[in-house]
LUMDOPA-543631 format. One record per atom (N, C-alpha, C): atom name; x, z, y. Coordinates in steps of 0.02 Angstrom, whole numbers, padded with zeros to 5 digits. Example, Ala and Ser with C-alpha at 12.3 -4.5 7.8 and 13.67 -1.06 7.14 Angstrom:
2
ATOM	at	X	Z	Y
ATOM	N	00660	00390	-00284
ATOM	CA	00615	00390	-00225
ATOM	C	00660	00390	-00165
ATOM	N	00642	00354	-00112
ATOM	CA	00684	00357	-00053
ATOM	C	00645	00394	00002
% end
This chain:
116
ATOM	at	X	Z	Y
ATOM	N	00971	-00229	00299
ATOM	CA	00904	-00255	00296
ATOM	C	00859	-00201	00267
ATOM	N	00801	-00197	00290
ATOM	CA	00752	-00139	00270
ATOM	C	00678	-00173	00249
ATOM	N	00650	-00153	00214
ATOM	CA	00593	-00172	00183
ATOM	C	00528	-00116	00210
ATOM	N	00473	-00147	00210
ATOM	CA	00422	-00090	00211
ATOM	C	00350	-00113	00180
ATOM	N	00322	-00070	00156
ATOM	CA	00227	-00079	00140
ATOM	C	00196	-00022	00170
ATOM	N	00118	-00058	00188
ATOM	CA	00065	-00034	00199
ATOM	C	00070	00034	00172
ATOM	N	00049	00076	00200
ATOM	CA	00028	00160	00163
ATOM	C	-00038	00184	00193
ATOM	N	-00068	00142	00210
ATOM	CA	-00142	00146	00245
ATOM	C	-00190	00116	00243
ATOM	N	-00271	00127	00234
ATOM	CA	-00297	00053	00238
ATOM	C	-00335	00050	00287
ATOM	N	-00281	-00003	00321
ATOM	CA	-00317	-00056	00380
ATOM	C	-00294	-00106	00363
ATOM	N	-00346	-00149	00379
ATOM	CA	-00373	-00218	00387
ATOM	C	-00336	-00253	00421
ATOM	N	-00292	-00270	00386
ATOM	CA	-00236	-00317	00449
ATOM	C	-00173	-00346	00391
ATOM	N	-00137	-00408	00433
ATOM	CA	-00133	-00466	00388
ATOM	C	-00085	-00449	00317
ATOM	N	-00077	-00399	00297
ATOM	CA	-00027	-00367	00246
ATOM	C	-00070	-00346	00172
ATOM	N	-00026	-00365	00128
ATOM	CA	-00056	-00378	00072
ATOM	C	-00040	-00294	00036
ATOM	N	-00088	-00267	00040
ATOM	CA	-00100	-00185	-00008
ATOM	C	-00046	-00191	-00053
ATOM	N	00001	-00142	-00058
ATOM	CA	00072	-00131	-00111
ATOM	C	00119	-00210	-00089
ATOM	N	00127	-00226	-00041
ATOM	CA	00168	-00281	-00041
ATOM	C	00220	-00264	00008
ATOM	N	00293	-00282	-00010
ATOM	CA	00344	-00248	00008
ATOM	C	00351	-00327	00081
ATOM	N	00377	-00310	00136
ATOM	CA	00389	-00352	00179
ATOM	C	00461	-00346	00206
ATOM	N	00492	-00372	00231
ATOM	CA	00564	-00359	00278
ATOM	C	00541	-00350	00336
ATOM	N	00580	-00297	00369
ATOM	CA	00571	-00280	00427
ATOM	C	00631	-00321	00486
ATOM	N	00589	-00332	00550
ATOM	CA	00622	-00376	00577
ATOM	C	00673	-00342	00641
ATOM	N	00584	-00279	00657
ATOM	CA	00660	-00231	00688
ATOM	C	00573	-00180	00694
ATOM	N	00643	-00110	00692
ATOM	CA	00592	-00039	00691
ATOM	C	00578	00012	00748
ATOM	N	00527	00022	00791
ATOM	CA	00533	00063	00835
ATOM	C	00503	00120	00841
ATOM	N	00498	00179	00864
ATOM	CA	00475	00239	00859
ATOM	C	00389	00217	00849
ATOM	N	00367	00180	00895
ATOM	CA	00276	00179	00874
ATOM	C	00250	00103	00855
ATOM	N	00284	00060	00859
ATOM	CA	00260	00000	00800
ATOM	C	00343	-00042	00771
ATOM	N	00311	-00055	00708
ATOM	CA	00365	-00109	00680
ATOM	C	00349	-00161	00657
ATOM	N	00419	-00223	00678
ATOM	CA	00386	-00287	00676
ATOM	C	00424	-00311	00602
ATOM	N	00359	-00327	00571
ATOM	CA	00376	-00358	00496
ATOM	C	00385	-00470	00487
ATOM	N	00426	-00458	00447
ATOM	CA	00406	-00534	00447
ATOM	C	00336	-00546	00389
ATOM	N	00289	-00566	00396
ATOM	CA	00237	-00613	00376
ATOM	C	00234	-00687	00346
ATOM	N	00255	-00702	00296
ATOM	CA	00269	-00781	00305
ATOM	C	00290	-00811	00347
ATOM	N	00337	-00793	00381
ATOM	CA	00379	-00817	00424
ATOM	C	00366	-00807	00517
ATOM	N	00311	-00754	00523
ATOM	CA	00289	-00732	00566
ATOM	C	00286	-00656	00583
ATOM	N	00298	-00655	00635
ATOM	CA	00303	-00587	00652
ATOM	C	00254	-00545	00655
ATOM	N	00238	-00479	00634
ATOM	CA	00159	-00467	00649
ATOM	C	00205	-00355	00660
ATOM	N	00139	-00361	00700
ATOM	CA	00192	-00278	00720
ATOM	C	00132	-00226	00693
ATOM	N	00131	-00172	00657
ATOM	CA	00097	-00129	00636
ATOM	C	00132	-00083	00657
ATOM	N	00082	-00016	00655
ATOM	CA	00120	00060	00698
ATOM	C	00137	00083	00624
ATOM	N	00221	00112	00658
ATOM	CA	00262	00119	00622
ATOM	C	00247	00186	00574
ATOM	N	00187	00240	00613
ATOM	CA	00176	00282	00567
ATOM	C	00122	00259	00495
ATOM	N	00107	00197	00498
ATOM	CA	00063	00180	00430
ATOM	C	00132	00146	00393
ATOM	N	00178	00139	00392
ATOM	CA	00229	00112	00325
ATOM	C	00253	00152	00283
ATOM	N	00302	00145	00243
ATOM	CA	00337	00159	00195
ATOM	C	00412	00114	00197
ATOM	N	00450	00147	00214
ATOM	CA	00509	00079	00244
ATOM	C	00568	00119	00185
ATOM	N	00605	00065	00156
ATOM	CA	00656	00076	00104
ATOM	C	00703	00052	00131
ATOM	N	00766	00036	00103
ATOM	CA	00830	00020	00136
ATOM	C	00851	-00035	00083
ATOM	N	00826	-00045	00028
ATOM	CA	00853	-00100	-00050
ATOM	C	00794	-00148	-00035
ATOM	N	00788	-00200	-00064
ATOM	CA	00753	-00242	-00074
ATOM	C	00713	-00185	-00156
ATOM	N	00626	-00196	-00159
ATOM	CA	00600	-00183	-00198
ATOM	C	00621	-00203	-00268
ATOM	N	00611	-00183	-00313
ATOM	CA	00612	-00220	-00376
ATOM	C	00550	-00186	-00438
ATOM	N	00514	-00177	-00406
ATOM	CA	00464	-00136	-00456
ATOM	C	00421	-00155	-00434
ATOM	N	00359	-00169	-00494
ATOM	CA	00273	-00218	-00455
ATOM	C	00246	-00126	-00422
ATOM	N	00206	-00171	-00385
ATOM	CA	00160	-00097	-00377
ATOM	C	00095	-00090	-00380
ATOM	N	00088	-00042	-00420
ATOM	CA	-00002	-00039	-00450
ATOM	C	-00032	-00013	-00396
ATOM	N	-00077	-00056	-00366
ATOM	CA	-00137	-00046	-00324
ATOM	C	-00211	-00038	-00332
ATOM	N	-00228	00020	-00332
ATOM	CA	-00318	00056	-00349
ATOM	C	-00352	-00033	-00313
ATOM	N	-00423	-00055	-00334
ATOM	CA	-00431	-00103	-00327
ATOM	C	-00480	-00060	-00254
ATOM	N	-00472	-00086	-00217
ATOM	CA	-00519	-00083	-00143
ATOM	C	-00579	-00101	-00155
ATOM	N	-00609	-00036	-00133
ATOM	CA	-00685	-00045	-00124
ATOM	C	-00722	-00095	-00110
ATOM	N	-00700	-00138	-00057
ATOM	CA	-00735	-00198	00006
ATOM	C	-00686	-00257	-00030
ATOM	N	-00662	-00246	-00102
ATOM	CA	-00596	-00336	-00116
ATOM	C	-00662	-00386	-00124
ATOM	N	-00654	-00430	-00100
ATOM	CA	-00696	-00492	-00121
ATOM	C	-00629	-00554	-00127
ATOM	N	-00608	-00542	-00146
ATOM	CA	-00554	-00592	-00161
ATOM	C	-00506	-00590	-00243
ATOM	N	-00544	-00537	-00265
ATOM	CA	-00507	-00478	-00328
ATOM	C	-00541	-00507	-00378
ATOM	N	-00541	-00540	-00429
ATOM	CA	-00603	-00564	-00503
ATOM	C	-00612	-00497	-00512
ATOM	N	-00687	-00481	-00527
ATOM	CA	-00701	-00412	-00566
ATOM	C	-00672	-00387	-00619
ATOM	N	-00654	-00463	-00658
ATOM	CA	-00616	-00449	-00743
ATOM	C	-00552	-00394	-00712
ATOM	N	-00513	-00404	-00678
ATOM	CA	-00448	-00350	-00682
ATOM	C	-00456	-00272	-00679
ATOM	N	-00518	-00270	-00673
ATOM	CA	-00535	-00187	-00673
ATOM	C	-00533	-00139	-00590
ATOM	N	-00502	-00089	-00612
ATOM	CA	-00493	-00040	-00561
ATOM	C	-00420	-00047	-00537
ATOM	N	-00384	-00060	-00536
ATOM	CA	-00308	-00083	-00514
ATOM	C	-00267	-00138	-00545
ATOM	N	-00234	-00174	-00510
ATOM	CA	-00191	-00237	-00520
ATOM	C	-00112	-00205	-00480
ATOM	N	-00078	-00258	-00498
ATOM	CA	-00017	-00244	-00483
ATOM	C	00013	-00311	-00445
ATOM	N	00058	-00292	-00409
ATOM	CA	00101	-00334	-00340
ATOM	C	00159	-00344	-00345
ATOM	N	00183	-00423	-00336
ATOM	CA	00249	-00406	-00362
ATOM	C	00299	-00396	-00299
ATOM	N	00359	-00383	-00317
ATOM	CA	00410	-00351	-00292
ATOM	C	00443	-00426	-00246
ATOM	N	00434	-00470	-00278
ATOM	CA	00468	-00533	-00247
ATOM	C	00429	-00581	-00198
ATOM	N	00383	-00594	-00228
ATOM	CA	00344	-00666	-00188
ATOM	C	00282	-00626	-00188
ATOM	N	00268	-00552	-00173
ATOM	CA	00196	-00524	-00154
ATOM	C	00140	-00575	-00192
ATOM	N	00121	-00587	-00246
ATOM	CA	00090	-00609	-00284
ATOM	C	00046	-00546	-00302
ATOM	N	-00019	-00572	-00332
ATOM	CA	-00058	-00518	-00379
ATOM	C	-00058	-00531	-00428
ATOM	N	-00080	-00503	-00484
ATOM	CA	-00099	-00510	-00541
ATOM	C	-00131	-00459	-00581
ATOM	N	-00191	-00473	-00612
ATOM	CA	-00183	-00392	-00670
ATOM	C	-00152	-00373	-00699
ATOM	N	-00148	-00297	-00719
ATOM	CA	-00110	-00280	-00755
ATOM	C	-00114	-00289	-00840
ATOM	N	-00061	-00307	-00872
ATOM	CA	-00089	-00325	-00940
ATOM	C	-00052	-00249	-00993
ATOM	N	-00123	-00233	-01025
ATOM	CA	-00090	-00148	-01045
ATOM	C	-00036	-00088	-01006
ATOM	N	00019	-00073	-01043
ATOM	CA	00056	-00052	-00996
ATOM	C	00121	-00047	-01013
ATOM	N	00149	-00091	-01003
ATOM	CA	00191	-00090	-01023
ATOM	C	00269	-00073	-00977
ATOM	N	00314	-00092	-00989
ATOM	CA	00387	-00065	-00943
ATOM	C	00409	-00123	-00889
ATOM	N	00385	-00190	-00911
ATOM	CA	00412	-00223	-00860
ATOM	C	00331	-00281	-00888
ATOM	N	00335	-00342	-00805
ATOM	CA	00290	-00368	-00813
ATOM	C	00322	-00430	-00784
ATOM	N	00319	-00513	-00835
ATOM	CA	00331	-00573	-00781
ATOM	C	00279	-00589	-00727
ATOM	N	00292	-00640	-00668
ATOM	CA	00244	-00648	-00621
ATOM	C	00225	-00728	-00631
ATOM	N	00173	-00720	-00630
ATOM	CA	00169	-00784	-00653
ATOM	C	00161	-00837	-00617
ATOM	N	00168	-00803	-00530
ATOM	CA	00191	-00857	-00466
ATOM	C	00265	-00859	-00465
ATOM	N	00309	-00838	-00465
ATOM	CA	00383	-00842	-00456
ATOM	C	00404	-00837	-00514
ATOM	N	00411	-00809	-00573
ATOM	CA	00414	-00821	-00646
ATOM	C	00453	-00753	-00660
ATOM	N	00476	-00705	-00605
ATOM	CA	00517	-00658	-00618
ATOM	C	00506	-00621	-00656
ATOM	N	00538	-00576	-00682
ATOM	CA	00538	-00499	-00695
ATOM	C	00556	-00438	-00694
ATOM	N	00511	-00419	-00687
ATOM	CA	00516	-00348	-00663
ATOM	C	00507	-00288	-00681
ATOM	N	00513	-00224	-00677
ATOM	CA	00492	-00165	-00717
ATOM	C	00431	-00134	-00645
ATOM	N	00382	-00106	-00698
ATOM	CA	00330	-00076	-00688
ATOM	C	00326	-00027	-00634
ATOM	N	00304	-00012	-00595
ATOM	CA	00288	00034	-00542
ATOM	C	00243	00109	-00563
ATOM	N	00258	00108	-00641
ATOM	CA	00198	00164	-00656
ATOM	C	00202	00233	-00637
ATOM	N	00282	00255	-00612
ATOM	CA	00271	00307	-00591
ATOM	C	00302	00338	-00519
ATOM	N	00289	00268	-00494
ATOM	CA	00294	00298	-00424
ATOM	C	00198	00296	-00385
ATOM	N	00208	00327	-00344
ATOM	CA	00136	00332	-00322
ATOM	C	00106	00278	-00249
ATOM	N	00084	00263	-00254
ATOM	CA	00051	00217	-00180
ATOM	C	-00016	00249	-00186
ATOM	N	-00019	00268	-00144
ATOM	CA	-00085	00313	-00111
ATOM	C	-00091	00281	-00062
ATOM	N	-00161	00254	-00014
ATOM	CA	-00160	00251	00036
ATOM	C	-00218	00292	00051
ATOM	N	-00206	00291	00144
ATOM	CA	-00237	00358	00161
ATOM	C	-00330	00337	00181
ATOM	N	-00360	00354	00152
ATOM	CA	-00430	00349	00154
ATOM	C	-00448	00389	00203
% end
Protein backbone atom coordinates (compact mmCIF):
# COMPACT_ATOMS: atom_id res chain seq x y z
CA UNK A 1 0.00 0.00 0.00
CA UNK A 2 1.37 3.49 -0.86
CA UNK A 3 0.35 6.80 0.41
CA UNK A 4 0.67 10.22 -1.29
CA UNK A 5 0.14 14.31 -0.74
CA UNK A 6 -0.32 17.24 -2.71
CA UNK A 7 3.21 18.97 -3.52
CA UNK A 8 1.49 21.67 -5.55
CA UNK A 9 -1.08 24.23 -5.31
CA UNK A 10 -4.00 23.37 -7.24
CA UNK A 11 -7.33 23.68 -6.44
CA UNK A 12 -8.68 20.36 -6.39
CA UNK A 13 -10.44 18.09 -3.88
CA UNK A 14 -7.19 17.27 -1.57
CA UNK A 15 -6.56 18.69 1.59
CA UNK A 16 -2.84 20.78 1.57
CA UNK A 17 -0.25 18.32 3.69
CA UNK A 18 -2.84 15.49 3.80
CA UNK A 19 -1.48 12.06 3.28
CA UNK A 20 -4.11 9.87 1.03
CA UNK A 21 -3.77 6.03 -0.14
CA UNK A 22 -3.17 5.46 -3.42
CA UNK A 23 -5.48 3.30 -5.31
CA UNK A 24 -3.26 2.62 -8.25
CA UNK A 25 -0.18 4.73 -9.88
CA UNK A 26 0.51 5.53 -13.45
CA UNK A 27 3.24 7.26 -15.32
CA UNK A 28 0.89 10.66 -15.88
CA UNK A 29 -2.04 10.56 -13.33
CA UNK A 30 -2.72 8.74 -9.97
CA UNK A 31 -5.80 7.59 -8.59
CA UNK A 32 -6.12 8.42 -4.82
CA UNK A 33 -8.87 7.34 -2.59
CA UNK A 34 -10.89 10.55 -1.33
CA UNK A 35 -13.37 9.59 1.27
CA UNK A 36 -14.07 6.74 -0.29
CA UNK A 37 -13.86 8.06 -3.80
CA UNK A 38 -11.64 7.97 -6.35
CA UNK A 39 -10.28 11.23 -7.63
CA UNK A 40 -7.03 11.05 -10.16
CA UNK A 41 -4.40 13.94 -9.97
CA UNK A 42 -1.18 13.99 -12.36
CA UNK A 43 1.17 11.99 -10.87
CA UNK A 44 3.96 14.60 -11.30
CA UNK A 45 2.23 17.00 -8.45
CA UNK A 46 2.57 14.13 -5.47
CA UNK A 47 4.81 12.98 -3.02
CA UNK A 48 4.08 9.15 -2.77
CA UNK A 49 5.69 7.10 0.34
CA UNK A 50 5.51 3.43 0.76
CA UNK A 51 4.54 3.45 5.11
CA UNK A 52 1.49 4.83 6.20
CA UNK A 53 2.39 8.63 7.53
CA UNK A 54 2.82 9.18 11.09
CA UNK A 55 3.95 12.73 11.47
CA UNK A 56 1.33 15.97 11.34
CA UNK A 57 2.43 18.21 8.67
CA UNK A 58 2.95 21.89 9.03
CA UNK A 59 1.31 23.73 6.30
CA UNK A 60 2.25 27.71 5.39
CA UNK A 61 -1.44 29.02 5.70
CA UNK A 62 -2.65 29.81 1.86
CA UNK A 63 -3.04 33.00 0.66
CA UNK A 64 -6.87 32.57 -0.84
CA UNK A 65 -7.88 30.01 2.87
CA UNK A 66 -11.27 31.22 3.70
CA UNK A 67 -12.03 28.33 5.62
CA UNK A 68 -8.71 28.82 8.07
CA UNK A 69 -9.83 31.17 11.56
CA UNK A 70 -7.26 34.01 11.32
CA UNK A 71 -6.42 33.16 15.12
CA UNK A 72 -3.98 30.14 13.90
CA UNK A 73 -1.56 32.42 12.30
CA UNK A 74 0.71 31.70 9.35
CA UNK A 75 0.72 27.79 9.45
CA UNK A 76 -1.36 24.95 11.04
CA UNK A 77 -0.67 21.45 11.03
CA UNK A 78 -2.46 18.08 9.43
CA UNK A 79 -2.78 15.10 10.86
CA UNK A 80 -1.24 11.96 9.76
CA UNK A 81 -4.47 9.84 10.41
CA UNK A 82 -7.96 11.27 9.81
CA UNK A 83 -6.44 14.49 7.66
CA UNK A 84 -7.86 16.81 10.28
CA UNK A 85 -6.52 20.47 10.87
CA UNK A 86 -5.68 22.13 13.65
CA UNK A 87 -3.27 24.91 14.92
CA UNK A 88 -0.30 24.47 15.94
CA UNK A 89 0.08 24.84 19.75
CA UNK A 90 3.90 26.19 20.43
CA UNK A 91 6.21 23.62 19.38
CA UNK A 92 6.47 21.05 20.61
CA UNK A 93 7.62 17.05 19.66
CA UNK A 94 4.41 15.46 19.32
CA UNK A 95 0.77 16.87 19.04
CA UNK A 96 -2.91 15.04 20.03
CA UNK A 97 -5.71 15.50 17.30
CA UNK A 98 -8.45 16.48 18.57
CA UNK A 99 -10.73 14.77 15.73
CA UNK A 100 -9.39 11.18 16.10
CA UNK A 101 -7.73 11.68 19.57
CA UNK A 102 -4.31 10.31 18.28
CA UNK A 103 -0.85 11.01 18.65
CA UNK A 104 1.58 11.92 16.94
CA UNK A 105 5.09 13.45 16.57
CA UNK A 106 5.61 16.73 14.85
CA UNK A 107 6.51 17.25 11.24
CA UNK A 108 9.02 20.10 12.11
CA UNK A 109 11.68 19.00 10.17
CA UNK A 110 10.68 17.66 7.25
CA UNK A 111 9.79 20.25 4.58
CA UNK A 112 6.36 20.59 2.46
CA UNK A 113 6.92 23.20 0.06
CA UNK A 114 4.51 23.57 -2.50
CA UNK A 115 5.29 24.83 -5.81
CA UNK A 116 4.01 28.44 -6.30
Amino acid sequence: MQWARLQANLNIRLRRGAWYRIREVGPLQTELEVMGQPVWVPSAFLQIIETPPRKWTIVARPKNAVRLPPSWGDSYAVCPSCRGRQPLAGHGATMRCNRCKGTYEVGWNESYDLML
